[in-house]
N, C-alpha and C positions, 0 to 999 in steps of 0.2 A: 527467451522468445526471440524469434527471428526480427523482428520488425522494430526492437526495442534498442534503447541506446546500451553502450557499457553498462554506465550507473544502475539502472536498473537490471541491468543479467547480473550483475555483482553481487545486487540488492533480493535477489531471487536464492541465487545460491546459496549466500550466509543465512535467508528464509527458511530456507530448504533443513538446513541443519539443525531448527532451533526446537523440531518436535510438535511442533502444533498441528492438531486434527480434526480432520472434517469439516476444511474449508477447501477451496478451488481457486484455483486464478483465474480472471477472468479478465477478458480486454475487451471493454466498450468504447474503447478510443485509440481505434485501428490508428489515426493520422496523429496520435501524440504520441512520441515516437519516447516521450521522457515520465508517462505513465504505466500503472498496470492497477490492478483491482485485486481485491482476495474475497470474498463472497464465503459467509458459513450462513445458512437459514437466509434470515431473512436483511441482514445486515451484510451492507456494500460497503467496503475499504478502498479506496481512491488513497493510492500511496505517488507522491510525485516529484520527482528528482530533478526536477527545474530547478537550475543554479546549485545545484547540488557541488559540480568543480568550486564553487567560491565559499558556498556556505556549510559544507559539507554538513548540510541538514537537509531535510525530506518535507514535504509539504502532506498530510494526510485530511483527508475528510469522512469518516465514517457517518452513512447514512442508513435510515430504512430500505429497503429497496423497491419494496412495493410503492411504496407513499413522498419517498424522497427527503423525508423528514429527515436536516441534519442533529444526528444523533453527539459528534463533538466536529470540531474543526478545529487542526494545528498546525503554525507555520516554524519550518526548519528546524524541525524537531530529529535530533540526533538516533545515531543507529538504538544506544540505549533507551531511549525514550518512546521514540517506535515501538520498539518492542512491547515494552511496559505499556503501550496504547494498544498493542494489539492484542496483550494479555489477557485484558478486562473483558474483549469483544469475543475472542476467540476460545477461551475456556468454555 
């Protein structure tokens, strides 16, 4: 994404390769320039790479979308973990 730091175009790419379907990217936060979103149904993924150079972990919050209800929140949680948190949501 043009507007988007490294860490996350990085974080897109290695996404990109990992086969999951019938979700979308979505960016509801044009001005965080260290976020990006993945949307399947009715669940929002808020993946976020703040301090990602130090902590070389990810910040995530999976919510409803309609309702905003958070569904999990995690902090600096590694590219393997990510994964495994997007597994559950995005199967």
């Amino acid at each position: 994404m043009e507007n988007k730091c490294t860490d996350i175009n990085n974080l897109l790419e290695k996404l990109s390769l990992e086969g999951f379907s019938g979700y979308e990217f979505v960016d509801y936060w044009d001005a965080d320039t260290m976020a990006v979103g993945m949307k399947k149904g009715n669940v929002l993924i808020y993946i976020s790479a703040y301090d990602y150079s130090k902590t070389n972990g990810y910040d995530v919050i999976m919510e409803e979308f309609e309702t905003g209800i958070i569904l999990k929140s995690e902090y600096k949680r590694s590219y393997h973990e990510l994964i495994n948190d997007l597994l559950y949501f995005l199967k």
